[in-house]
Legacy VTK file of the C-alpha trace (Angstrom):
# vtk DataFile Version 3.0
C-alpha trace
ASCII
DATASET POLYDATA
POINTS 363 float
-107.135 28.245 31.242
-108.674 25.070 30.630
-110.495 21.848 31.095
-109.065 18.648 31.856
-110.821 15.223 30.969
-109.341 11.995 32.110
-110.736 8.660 30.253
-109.885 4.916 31.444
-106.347 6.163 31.758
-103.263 3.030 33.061
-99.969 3.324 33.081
-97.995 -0.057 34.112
-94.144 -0.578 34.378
-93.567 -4.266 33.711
-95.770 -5.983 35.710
-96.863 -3.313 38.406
-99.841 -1.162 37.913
-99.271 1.776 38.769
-102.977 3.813 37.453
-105.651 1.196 36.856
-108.297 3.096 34.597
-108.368 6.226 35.890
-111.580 8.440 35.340
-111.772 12.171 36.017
-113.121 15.392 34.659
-111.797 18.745 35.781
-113.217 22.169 35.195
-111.966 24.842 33.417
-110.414 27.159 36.514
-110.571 24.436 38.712
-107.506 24.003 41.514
-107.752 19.984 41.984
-105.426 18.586 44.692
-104.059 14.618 44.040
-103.617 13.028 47.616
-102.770 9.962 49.120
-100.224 7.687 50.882
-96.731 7.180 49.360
-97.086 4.945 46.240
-100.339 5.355 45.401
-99.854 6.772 42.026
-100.671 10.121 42.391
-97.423 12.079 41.003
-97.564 8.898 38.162
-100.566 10.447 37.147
-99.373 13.946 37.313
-96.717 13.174 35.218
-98.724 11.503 32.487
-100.965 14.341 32.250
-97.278 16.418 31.657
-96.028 14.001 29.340
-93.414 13.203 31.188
-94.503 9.488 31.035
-95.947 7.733 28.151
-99.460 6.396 28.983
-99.821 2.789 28.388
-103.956 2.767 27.855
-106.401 5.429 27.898
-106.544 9.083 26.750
-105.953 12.519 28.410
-108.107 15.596 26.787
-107.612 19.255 27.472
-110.058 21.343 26.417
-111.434 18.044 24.488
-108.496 17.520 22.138
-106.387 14.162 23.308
-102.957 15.268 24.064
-101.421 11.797 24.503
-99.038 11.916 21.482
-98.072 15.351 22.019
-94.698 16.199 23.367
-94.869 17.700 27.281
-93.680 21.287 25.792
-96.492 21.503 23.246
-99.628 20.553 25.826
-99.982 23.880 27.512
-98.645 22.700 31.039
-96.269 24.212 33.294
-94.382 22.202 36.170
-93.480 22.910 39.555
-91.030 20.732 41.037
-90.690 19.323 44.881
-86.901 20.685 43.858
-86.670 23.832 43.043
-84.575 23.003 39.905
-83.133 26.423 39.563
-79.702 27.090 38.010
-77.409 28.145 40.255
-74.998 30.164 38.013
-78.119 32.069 36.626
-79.761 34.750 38.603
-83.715 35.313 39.197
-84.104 37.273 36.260
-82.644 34.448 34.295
-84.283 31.576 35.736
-87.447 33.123 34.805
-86.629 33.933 31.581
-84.168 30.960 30.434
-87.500 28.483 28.909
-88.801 31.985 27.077
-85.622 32.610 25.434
-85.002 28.533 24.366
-88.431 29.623 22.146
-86.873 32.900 20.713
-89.942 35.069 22.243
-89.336 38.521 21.405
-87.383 40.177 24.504
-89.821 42.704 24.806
-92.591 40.109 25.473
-90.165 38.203 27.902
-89.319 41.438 30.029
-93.009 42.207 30.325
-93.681 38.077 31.432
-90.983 37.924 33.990
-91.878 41.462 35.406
-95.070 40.718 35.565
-94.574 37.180 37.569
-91.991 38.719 39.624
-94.191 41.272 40.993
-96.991 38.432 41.121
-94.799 36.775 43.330
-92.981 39.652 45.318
-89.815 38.256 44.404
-88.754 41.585 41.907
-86.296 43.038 44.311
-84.166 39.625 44.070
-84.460 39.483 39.830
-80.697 40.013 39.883
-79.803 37.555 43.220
-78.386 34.210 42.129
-80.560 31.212 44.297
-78.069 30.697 46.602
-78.654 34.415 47.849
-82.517 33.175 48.235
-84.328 31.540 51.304
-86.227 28.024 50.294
-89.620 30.385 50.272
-87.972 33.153 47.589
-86.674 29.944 45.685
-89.954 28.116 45.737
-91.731 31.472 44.117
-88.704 31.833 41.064
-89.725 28.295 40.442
-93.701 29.375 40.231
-92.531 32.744 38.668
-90.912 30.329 35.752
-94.118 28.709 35.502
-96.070 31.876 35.717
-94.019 32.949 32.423
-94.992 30.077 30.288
-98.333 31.698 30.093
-99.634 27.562 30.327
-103.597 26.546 30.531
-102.690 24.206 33.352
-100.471 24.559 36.306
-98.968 21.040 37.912
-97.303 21.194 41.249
-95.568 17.984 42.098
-95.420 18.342 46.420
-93.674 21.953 45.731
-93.968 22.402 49.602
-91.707 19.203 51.093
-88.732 20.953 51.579
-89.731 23.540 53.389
-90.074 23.965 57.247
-94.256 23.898 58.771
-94.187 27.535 59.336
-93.204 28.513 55.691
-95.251 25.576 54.527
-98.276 27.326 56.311
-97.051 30.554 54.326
-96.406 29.060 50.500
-99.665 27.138 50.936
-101.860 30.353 51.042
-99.562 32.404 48.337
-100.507 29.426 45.879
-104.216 29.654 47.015
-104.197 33.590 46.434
-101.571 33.235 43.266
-104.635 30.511 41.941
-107.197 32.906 43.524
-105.655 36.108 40.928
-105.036 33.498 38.020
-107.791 31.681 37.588
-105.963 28.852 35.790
-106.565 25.359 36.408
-103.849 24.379 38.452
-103.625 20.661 39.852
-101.422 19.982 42.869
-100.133 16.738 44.337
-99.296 16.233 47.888
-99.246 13.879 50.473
-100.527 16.263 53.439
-104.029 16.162 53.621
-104.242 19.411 55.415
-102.788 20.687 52.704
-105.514 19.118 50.535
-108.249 20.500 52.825
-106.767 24.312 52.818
-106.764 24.931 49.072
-108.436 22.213 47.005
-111.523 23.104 45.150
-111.925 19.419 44.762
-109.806 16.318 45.848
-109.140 12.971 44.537
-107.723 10.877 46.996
-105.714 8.031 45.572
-105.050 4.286 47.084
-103.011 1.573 44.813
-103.002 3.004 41.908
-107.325 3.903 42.056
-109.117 6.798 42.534
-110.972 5.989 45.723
-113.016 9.446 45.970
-113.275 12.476 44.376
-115.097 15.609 45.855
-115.253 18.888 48.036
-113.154 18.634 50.885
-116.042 19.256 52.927
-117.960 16.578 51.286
-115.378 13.946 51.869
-114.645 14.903 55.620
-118.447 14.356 56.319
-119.634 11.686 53.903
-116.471 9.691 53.509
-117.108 6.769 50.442
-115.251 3.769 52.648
-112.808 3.874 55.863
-109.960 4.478 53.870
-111.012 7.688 52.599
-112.692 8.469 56.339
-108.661 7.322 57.910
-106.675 9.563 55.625
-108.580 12.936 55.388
-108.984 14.740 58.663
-106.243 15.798 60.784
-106.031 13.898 63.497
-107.159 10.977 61.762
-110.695 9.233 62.386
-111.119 6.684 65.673
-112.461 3.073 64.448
-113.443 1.130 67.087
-114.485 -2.557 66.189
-118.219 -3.369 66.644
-120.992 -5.878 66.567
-124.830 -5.416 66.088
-126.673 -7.175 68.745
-130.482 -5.800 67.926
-132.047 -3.876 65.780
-135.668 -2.246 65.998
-137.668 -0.260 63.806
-135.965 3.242 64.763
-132.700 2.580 66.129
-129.995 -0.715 66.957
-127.915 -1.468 69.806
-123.996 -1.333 69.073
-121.504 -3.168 71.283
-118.038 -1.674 70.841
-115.244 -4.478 71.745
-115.553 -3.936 75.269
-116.584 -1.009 76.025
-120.096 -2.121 76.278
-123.437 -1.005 74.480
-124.482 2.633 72.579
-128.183 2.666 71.565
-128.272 4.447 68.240
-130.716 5.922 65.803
-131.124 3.136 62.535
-131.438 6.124 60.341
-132.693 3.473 57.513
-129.186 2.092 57.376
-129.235 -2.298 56.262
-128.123 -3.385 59.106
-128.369 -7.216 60.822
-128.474 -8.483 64.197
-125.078 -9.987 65.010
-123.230 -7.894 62.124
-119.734 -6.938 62.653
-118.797 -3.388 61.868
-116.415 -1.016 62.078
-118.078 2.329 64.350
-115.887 5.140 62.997
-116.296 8.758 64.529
-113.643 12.047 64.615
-112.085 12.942 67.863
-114.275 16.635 67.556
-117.551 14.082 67.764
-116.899 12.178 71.143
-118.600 14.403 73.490
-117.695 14.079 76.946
-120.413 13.099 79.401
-121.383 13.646 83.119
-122.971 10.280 83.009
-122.601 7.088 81.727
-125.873 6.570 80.166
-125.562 5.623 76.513
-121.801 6.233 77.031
-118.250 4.584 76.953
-115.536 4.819 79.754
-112.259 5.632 78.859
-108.790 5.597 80.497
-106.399 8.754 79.616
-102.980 7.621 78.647
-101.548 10.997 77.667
-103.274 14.874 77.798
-101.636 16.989 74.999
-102.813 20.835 75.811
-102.713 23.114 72.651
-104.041 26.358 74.741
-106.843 26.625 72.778
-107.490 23.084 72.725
-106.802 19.779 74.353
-106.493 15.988 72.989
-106.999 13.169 75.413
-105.223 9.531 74.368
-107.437 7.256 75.897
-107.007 3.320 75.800
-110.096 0.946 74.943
-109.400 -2.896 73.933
-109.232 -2.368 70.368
-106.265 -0.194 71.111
-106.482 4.022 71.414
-109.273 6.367 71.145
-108.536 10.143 70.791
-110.675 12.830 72.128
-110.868 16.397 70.891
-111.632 18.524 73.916
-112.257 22.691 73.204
-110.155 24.817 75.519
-107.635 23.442 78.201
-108.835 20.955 80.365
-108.578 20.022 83.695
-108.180 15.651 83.058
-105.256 14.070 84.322
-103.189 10.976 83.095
-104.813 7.838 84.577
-108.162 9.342 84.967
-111.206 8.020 83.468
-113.491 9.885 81.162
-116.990 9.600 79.794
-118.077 10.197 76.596
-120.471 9.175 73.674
-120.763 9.835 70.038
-122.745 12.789 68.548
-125.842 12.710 67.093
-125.115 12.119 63.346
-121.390 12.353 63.326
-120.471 9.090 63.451
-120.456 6.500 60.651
-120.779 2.328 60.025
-118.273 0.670 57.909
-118.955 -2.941 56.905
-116.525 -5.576 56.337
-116.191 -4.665 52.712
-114.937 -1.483 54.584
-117.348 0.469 52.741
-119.117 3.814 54.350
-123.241 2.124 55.510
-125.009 4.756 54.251
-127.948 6.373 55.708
-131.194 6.284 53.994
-133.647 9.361 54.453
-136.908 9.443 53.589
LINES 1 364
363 0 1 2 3 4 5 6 7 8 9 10 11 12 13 14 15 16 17 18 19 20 21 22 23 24 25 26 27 28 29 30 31 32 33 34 35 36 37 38 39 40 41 42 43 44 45 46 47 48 49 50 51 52 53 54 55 56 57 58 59 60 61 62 63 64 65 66 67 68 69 70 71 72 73 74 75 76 77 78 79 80 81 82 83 84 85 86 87 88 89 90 91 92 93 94 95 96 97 98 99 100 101 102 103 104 105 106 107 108 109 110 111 112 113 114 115 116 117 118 119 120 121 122 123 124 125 126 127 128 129 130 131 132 133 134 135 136 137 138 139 140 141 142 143 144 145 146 147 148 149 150 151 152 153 154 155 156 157 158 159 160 161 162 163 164 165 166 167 168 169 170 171 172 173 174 175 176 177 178 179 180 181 182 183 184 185 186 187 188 189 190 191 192 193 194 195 196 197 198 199 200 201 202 203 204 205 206 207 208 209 210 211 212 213 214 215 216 217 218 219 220 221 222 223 224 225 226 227 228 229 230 231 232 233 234 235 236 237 238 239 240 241 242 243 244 245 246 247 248 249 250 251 252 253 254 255 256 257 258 259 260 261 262 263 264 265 266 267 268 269 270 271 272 273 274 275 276 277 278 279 280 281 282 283 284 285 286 287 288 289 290 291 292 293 294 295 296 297 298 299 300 301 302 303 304 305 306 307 308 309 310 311 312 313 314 315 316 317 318 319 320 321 322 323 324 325 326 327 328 329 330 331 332 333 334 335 336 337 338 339 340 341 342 343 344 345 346 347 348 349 350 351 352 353 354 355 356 357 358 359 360 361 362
């Protein structure tokens, strides 16, 4: 196990920057997931903290010793692979075993590692199977189980999970979670499902451009997102923004008028805000509440009702294009009804033009 420190870390290829001085400390024991949209850096920066790129500014420490002119097999990592990058002619046993033996470890101590990650992994009654005998879950745990037998202080899992179906993704997801859970390494995962993000992280940095836009619980960043880009990508379904414009604010609260949909009296809750400031009025499906009246409420059309049993999700249209509504159980709207609803109490949020979060200021 061990710590992980980060400092003013860039890598560029030619002209692009790829990580802009990158920042980031991460505890000993930790399991840190990397997310964000496609190019945003995040498996860059996974791979500089492997050494599988060289860093062009900046310094990576584990356990306070800079690593950035070691070689990636002397840093104490250990790499999973979106591939499973198994060889086929070898069976499990040798897969797992393979890296050990390229070290002459005593075979003694490389039986006991790859029967001990084998059992880890419930994968010891396919040790003599070749890969091709394995399903893409079996395959995914010989490539942790060749991890497992590196004995490293960090694990890195580059989006181990994309090639497998939702079901088994569902499945893999929580045998890494237990696997970190009976561990206790530091293990640092990259994906580009946020679900997958909110499931196991102990902390996430969500990436954007090459910059670390937030970093925190996932709990932390679902309520208190930093700016709307952090508020848009975590949370499954995403975050509604509907366009707004202040038209009066008092002591205690301000009136809000949503780009058509008319005006929400709301509590001020200390936030700066101006009389004729544009905004962006961001709130999760979960937090539009319907209504049985229109006071202090929006009108919406439903476009589309999608019924999940247990829960249903109204597409409704407003002028600034589609609002969705989470409702709890199955519901009785139909397509083409109307439907009131209004925001609730404290969990919404302001974004200004600078598309930063308008904090709240409490006493």
């Amino acid at each position: 196990m061990a710590s992980l420190t980060i400092e003013k870390l860039s890598k560029t290829f030619g002209a692009v920057d790829v990580i802009r001085e990158a920042n980031l400390e991460i505890a000993d024991g930790e399991f840190v997931v990397f997310v964000g949209p496609s190019g945003c850096g995040k498996s860059t920066l996974l791979r500089l903290i492997a050494g599988l790129e060289e860093v062009s500014s900046g310094d990576i420490r584990i356990d306070g010793v800079s690593v950035v002119r070691r070689a990636a097999a002397d840093r104490g990592v250990a790499m999973v692979f979106q591939s499973y990058a198994l060889y086929p002619h070898m069976t499990v046993r040798e897969n797992l075993s393979f890296g050990l033996e390229n070290v002459r470890m005593p075979r003694a101590e490389i039986a006991k590692r790859v029967d001990h990650a084998a059992k880890l992994l419930r994968i010891d009654p396919y040790l003599d199977r070749k890969p091709r005998q394995l399903s893409g879950g079996q395959r995914q745990r010989v490539a942790i189980g060749r991890a497992i037998t590196r004995d490293p202080k960090i694990f890195l899992f580059d989006e181990p999970l994309s090639n497998l179906d939702a079901e088994l993704r569902v499945l893999m997801r929580l045998e890494i979670s237990r696997l970190h859970n009976r561990l206790g390494n530091t293990m640092i995962y990259v994906t580009h499902d946020q679900v997958e993000a909110m499931t196991m992280a102990d902390r996430i940095v969500v990436l954007r451009a090459g910059v670390i836009e937030q970093v925190g619980a996932p709990l932390e960043l679902y309520n208190a997102p930093r700016n709307k880009f952090v508020a848009g990508f975590i949370g499954s379904p995403r975050m509604n923004f509907i366009p707004g414009r202040i038209t009066r604010v008092g002591g205690t609260d301000f009136d809000l008028d949503c780009d058509g949909l008319g005006a929400v009296t709301l509590p001020l809750g200390g936030r700066a805000l101006s009389a004729g400031q544009f905004v962006s009025f961001g709130v999760r499906p979960e937090d539009m509440l319907l209504a049985a009246d229109g006071a202090n409420a929006w009108r919406f059309k439903v476009d589309v009702i999608e019924q999940h049993g247990s829960s249903t999700y109204l597409h409704c249209s407003a002028p600034s294009g589609e609002v969705l509504l989470h409702v709890p159980g199955q519901s009785t709207q139909r397509e083409g009804e109307q439907v009131i609803a209004r925001p609730a109490p404290g969990r919404w949020h302001l974004f200004g033009s600078d598309e930063q979060r308008i904090v709240e200021k409490r006493a």
